[in-house]
BAZALO-591571 format. One record per residue (C-alpha): residue number from 1; x, y negated, z; residue in three letters. Coordinates in pm, 1 decimal. Each point is the difference from the previous one (the first is absolute). Layout:
doti  X  Y  Z  midren
NUM  X  Y  Z  ALA;
...
END
This chain:
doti  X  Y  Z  midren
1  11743.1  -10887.2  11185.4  UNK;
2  165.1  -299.9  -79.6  UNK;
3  -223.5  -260.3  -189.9  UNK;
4  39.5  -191.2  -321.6  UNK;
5  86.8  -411.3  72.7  UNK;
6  -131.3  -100.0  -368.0  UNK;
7  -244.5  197.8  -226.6  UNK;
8  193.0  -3.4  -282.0  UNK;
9  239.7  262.7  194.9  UNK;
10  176.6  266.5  -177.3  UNK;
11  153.9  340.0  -12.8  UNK;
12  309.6  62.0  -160.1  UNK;
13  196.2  308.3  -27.9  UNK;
14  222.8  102.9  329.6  UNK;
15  309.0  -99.3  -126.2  UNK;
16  -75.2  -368.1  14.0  UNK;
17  -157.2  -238.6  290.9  UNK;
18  -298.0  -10.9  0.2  UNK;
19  -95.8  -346.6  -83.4  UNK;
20  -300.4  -209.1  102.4  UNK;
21  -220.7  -336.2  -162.7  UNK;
22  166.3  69.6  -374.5  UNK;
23  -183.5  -168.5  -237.5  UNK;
24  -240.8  210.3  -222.0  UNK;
25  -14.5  -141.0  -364.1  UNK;
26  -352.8  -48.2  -131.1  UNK;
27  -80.1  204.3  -291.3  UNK;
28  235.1  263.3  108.8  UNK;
29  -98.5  347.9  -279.6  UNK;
30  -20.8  300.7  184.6  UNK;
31  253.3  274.2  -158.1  UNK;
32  -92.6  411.8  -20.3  UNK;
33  189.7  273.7  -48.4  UNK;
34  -99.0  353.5  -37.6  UNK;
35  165.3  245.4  202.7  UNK;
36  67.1  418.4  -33.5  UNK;
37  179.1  121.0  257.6  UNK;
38  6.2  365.2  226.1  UNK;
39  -69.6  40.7  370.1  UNK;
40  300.9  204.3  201.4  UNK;
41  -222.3  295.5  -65.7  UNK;
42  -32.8  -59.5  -399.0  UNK;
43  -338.8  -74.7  -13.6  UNK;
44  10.5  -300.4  -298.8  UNK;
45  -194.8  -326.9  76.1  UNK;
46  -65.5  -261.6  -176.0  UNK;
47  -108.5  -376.1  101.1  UNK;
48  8.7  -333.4  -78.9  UNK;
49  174.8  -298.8  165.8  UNK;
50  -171.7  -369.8  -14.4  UNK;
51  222.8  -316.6  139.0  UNK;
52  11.5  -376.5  -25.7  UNK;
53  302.7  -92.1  -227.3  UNK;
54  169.5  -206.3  223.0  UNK;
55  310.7  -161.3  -180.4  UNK;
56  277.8  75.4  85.0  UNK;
57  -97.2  281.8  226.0  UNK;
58  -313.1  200.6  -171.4  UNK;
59  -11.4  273.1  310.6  UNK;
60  -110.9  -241.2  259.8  UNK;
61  -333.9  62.8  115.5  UNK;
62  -277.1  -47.0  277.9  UNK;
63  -179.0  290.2  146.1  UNK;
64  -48.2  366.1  -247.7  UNK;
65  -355.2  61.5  -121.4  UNK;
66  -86.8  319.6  -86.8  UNK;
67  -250.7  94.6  -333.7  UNK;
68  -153.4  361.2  12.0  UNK;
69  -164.9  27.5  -330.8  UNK;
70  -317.5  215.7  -83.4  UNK;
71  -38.3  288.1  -96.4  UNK;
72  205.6  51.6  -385.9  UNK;
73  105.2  -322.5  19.5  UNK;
74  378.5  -77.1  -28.5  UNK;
75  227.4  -366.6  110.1  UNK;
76  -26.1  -180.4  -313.8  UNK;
77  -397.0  25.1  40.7  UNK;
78  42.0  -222.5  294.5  UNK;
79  275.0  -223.1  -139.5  UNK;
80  -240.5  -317.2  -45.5  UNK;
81  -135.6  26.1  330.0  UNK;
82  338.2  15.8  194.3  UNK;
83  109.1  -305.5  -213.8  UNK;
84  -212.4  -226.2  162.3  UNK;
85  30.5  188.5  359.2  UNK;
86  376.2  -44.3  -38.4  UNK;
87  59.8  -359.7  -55.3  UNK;
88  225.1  -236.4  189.9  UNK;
89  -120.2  -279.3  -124.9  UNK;
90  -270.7  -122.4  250.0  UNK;
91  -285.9  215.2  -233.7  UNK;
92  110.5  326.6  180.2  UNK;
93  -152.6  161.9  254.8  UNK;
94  232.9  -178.2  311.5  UNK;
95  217.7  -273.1  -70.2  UNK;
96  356.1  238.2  -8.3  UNK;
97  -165.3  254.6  -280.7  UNK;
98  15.6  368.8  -12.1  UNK;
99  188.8  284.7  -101.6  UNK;
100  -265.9  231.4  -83.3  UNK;
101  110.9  364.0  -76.6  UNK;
102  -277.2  153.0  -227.5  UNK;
103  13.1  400.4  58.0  UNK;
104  -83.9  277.2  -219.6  UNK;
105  -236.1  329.4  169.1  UNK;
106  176.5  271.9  -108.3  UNK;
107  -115.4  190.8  -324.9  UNK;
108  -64.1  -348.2  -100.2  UNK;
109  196.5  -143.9  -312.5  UNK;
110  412.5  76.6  45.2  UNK;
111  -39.3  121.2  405.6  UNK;
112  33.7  369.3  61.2  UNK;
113  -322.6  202.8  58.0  UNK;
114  38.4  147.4  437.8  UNK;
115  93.3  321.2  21.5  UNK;
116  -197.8  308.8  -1.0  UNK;
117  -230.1  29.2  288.9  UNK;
118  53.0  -368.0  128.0  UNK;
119  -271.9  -178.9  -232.7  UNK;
120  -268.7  -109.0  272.4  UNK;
121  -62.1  -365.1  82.1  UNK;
122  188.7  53.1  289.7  UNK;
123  356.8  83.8  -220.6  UNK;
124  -77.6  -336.1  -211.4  UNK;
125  -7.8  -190.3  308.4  UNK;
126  320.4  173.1  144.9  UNK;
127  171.0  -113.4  -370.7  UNK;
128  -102.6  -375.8  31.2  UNK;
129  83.8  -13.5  370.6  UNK;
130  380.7  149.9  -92.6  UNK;
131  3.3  -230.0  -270.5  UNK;
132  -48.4  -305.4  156.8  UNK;
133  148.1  56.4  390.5  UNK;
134  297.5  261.7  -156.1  UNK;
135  101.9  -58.2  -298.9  UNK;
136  -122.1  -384.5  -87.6  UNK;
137  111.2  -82.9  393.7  UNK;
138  -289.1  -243.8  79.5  UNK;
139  -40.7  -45.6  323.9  UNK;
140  -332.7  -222.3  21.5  UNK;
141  -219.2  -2.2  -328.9  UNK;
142  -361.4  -185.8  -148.0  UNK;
143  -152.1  330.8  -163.8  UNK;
144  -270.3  -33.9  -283.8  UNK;
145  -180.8  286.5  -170.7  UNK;
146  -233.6  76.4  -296.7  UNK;
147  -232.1  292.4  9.3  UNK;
148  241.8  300.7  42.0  UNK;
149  250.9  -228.8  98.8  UNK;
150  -257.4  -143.4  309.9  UNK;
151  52.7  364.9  174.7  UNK;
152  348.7  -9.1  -37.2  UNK;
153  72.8  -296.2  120.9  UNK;
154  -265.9  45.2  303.4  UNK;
155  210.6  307.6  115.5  UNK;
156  262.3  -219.1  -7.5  UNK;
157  -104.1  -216.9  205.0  UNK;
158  -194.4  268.0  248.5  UNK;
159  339.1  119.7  39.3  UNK;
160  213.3  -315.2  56.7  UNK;
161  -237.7  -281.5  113.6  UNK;
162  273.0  -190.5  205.6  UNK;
163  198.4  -48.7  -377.9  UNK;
164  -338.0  -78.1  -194.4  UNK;
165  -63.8  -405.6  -29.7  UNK;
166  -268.1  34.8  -170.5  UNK;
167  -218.2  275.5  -211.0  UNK;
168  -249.9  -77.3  -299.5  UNK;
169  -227.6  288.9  -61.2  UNK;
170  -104.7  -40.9  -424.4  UNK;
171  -299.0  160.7  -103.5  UNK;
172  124.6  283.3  225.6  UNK;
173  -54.6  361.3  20.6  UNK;
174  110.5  10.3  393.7  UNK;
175  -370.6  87.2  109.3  UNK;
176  -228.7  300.5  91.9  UNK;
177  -254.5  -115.0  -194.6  UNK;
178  233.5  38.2  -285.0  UNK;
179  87.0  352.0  118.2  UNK;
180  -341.7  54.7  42.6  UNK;
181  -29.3  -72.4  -402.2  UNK;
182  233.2  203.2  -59.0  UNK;
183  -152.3  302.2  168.7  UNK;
184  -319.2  -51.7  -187.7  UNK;
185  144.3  -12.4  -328.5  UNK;
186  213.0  296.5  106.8  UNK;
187  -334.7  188.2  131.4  UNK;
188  -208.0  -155.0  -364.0  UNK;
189  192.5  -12.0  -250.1  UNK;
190  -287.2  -104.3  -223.9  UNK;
191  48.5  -327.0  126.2  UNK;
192  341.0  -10.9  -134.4  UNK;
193  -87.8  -125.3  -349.3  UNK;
194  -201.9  -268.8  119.8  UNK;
195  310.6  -145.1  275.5  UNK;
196  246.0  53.3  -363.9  UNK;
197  -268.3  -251.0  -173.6  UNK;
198  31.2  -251.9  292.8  UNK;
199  393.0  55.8  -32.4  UNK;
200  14.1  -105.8  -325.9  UNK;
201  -267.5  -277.7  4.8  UNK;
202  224.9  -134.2  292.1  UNK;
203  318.4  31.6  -208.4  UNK;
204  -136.7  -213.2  -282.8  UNK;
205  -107.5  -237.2  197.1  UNK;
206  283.6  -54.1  83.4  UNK;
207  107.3  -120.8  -381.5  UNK;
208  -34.2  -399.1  -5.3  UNK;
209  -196.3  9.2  -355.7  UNK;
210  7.4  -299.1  -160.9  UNK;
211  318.5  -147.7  179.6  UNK;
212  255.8  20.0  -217.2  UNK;
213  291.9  -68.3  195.1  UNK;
214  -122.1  177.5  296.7  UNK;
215  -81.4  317.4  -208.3  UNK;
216  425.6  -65.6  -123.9  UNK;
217  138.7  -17.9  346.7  UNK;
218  -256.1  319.7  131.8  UNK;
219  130.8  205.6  -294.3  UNK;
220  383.4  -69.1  94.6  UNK;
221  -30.8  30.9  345.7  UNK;
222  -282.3  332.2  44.3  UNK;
223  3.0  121.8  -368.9  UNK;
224  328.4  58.8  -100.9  UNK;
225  54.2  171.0  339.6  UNK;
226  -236.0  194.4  -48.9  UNK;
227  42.3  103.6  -341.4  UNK;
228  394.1  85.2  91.6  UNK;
229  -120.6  213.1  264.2  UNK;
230  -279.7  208.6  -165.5  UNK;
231  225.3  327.4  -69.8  UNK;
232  48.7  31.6  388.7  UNK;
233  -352.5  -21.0  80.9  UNK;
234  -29.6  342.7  13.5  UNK;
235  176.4  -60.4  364.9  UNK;
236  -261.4  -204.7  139.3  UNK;
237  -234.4  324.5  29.9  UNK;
238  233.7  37.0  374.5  UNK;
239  -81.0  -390.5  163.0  UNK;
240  -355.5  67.3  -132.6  UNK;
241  -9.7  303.4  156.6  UNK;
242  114.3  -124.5  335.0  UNK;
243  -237.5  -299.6  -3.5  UNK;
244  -298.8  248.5  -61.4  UNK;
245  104.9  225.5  255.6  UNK;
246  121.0  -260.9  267.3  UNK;
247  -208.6  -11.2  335.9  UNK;
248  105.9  -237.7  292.2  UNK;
249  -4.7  -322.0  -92.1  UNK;
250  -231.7  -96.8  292.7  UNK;
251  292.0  69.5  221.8  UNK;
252  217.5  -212.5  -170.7  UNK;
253  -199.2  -302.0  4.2  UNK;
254  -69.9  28.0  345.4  UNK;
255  363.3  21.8  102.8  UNK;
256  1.7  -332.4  -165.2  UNK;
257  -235.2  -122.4  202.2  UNK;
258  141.8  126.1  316.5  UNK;
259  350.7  -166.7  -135.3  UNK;
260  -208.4  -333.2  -70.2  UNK;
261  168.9  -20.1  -359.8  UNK;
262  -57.8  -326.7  -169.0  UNK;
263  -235.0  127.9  -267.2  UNK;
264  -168.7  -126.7  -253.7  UNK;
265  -230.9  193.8  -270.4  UNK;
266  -62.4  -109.3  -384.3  UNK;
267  -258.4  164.4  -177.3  UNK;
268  -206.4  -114.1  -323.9  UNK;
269  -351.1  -2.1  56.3  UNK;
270  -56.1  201.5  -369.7  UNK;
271  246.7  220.1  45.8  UNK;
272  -173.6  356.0  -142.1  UNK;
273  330.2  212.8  98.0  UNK;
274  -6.9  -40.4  370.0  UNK;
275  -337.7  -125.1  97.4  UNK;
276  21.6  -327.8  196.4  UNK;
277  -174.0  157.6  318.4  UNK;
278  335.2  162.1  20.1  UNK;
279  139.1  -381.7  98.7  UNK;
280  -239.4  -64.3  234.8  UNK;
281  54.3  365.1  202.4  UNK;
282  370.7  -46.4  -59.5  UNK;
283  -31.2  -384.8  136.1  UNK;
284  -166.0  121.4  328.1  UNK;
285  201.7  306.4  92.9  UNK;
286  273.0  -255.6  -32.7  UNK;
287  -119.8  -323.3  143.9  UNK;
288  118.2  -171.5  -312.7  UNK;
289  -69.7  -327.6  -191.5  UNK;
290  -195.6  103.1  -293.9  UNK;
291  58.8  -189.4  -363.0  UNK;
292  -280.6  49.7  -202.2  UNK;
293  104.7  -1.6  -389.9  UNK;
294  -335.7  -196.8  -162.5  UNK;
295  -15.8  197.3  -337.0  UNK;
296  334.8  220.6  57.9  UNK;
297  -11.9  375.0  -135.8  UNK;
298  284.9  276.9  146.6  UNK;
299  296.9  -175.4  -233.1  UNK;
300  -76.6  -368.9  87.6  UNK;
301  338.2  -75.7  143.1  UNK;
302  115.9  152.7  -375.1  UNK;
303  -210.0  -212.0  -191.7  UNK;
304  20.6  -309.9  233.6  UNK;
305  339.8  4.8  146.2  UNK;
306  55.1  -282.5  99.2  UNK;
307  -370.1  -2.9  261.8  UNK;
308  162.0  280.5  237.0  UNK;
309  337.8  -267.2  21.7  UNK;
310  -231.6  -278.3  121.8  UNK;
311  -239.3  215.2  198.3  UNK;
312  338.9  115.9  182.3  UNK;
313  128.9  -343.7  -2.3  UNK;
314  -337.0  -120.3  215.2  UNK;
315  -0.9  272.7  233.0  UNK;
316  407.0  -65.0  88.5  UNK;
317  -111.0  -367.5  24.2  UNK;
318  -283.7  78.4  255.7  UNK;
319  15.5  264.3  277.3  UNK;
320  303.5  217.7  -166.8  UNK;
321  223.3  -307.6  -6.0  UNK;
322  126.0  17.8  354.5  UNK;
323  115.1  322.7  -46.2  UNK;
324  265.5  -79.5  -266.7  UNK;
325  75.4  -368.6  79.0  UNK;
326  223.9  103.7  293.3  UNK;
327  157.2  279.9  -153.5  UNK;
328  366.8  -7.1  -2.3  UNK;
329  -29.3  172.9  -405.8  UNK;
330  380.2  157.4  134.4  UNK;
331  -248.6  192.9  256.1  UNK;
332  -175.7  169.7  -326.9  UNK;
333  345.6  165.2  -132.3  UNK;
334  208.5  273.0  131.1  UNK;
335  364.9  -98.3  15.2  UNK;
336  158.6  50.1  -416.5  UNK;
337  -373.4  119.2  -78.2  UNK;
338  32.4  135.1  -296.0  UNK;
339  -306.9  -247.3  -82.5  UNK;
340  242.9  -281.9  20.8  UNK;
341  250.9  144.7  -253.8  UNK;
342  -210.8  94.7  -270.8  UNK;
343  48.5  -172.1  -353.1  UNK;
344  -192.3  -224.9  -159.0  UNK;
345  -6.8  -35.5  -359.8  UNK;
346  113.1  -330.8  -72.3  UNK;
347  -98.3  27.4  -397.5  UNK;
348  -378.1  21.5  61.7  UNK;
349  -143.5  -280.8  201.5  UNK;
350  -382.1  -46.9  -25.2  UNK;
351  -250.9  -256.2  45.0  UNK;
352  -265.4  33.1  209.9  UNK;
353  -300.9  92.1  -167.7  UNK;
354  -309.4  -191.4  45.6  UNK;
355  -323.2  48.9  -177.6  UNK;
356  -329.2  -274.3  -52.3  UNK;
357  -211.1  208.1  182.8  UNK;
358  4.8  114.1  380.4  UNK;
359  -217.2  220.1  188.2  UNK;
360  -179.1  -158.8  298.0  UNK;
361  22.0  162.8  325.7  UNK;
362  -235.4  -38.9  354.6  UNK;
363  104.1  65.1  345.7  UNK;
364  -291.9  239.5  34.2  UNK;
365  -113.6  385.7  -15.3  UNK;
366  -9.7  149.9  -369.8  UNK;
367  -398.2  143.0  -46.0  UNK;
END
């Protein structure tokens, strides 16, 4: 693997050199575009597509980082977030920015529900591992995952630890204790009503009452998703299904142990969905660094975006850095990826998003 002779290296597209020290201007925006497209077997997908706007040349970019949201969630929910972890302008995560590819579980928002018989956890992580090795092209990746979006992205990287960087488990659902909830609630349902109350308490807590611009920028980011997306809700009864029946995540975590992984887990220490014991098990089947969220419910990186971008920032500054300083970023890209030739919608740049308030986070367990 050849190595990088100045950190601001980057990738551009096959058809041109690749050339090294450019220049990265400060401020640069970072640019999304929504994509809908098919897979060779028809199954629609949908994602989104985060980049530095680099003038003239928009599609250069550093190494891919890959989103997983949580469960229901859809791209735009994580748009704030990804415009802080994609900027080239000395405030992203390393010095040469991100492309970060934001994918969509199927039955979620515009992606195509699996097909009959192939709804286990297993067949989501089969999808996301297509998507990203097949059909995106990436050949090395930083994954990140939220809740549903933490299993996914751990049987990613179970299943190709020699292309994972770097994984961040979010308030994650990889964990026998989880499944162990799971059972319970499956074997008592009379507790049921009780975990729906600590749902929704969780879910409002989410709401930043009484900050007025925050309470703006959550409703265009999470709301209006959501709202768009309520007719197709109906669909999410087949991921829910999957995550209540799914057994084996022990294994997973300790094949990314065995692969030593770079791993890191983030989990708010009031977080009523997924108890924070579930950090601390996950954390030590993994040998991970454990961020402890001070205050943070299940949807902290929602309502705080811009915490998770400097929480990710530290760790690649610390003991994840020498994993990405002397990558080559042409090492992370199949030859005309098709990750390196999709549009970016040069009508709708947006500023990063930062709030007045920020969660604080510990380097320590989570009860």
């Amino acid at each position: 693997m050849s190595q990088v002779s100045q950190p601001s290296s980057l990738w551009t597209p096959s058809h041109q050199p690749l050339r090294r020290g450019r220049v990265i201007p400060l401020r640069a925006k970072p640019w999304f575009h929504r994509h809908r497209l098919s897979l060779p077997d028809g199954h629609h997908i949908c994602f989104s597509v985060a980049a530095p706007h680099l003038d003239p040349a928009p599609d250069q970019v550093g190494i891919p980082l890959v989103i997983e949201p949580g469960f229901s969630a859809t791209p735009p929910v994580y748009y704030p977030m990804a415009s802080h972890l994609v900027r080239a302008d000395g405030g992203g995560v390393i010095e040469q920015g991100h492309r970060v590819f934001i994918l969509e579980a199927p039955s979620h928002g515009d992606t195509s529900p699996l097909r009959q018989g192939r709804r286990d956890v297993r067949s989501y992580i089969d999808f996301s591992l297509r998507v990203i090795t097949q059909f995106l092209g990436l050949r090395r990746f930083i994954l990140i995952g939220h809740s549903f979006g933490s299993l996914r992205v751990a049987g990613v990287a179970a299943a190709e630890p020699e292309r994972t960087l770097g994984l961040q488990l979010v308030d994650g659902i990889a964990s026998p204790k989880w499944e162990r909830w799971m059972e319970l609630l499956a074997r008592e349902p009379w507790r049921v009503p009780r975990y729906i109350g600590q749902f929704i308490e969780d879910g409002v807590d989410t709401i930043p009452f009484g900050e007025r611009r925050e309470l703006l920028k959550l409703f265009f980011s999470a709301g209006i998703p959501y709202l768009r997306n309520a007719p197709k809700m109906a669909r999410l009864a087949h991921p829910g299904l999957a995550i209540l029946m799914h057994r084996g995540s022990g294994d997973l975590l300790d094949r990314i142990r065995q692969a030593q992984v770079p791993t890191a887990v983030l989990h708010g220490d009031r977080d009523l969905i997924v108890h924070p014991s579930v950090g601390d098990e996950v954390t030590a089947l993994t040998s991970a660094t454990p961020k402890r969220i001070v205050d943070g419910g299940h949807a902290w990186p929602i309502k705080r975006p811009w915490t998770l971008a400097d929480i990710t920032r530290e760790l690649y500054g610390e003991d994840f850095g020498r994993l990405v300083r002397d990558i080559d970023p042409a090492d992370c890209y199949e030859p005309n990826a098709r990750a390196l030739r999709l549009e970016l919608d040069e009508n709708r740049p947006r500023e990063p998003w930062r709030g007045e308030t920020h969660y604080k986070w510990e380097t320590r367990s989570f009860v």
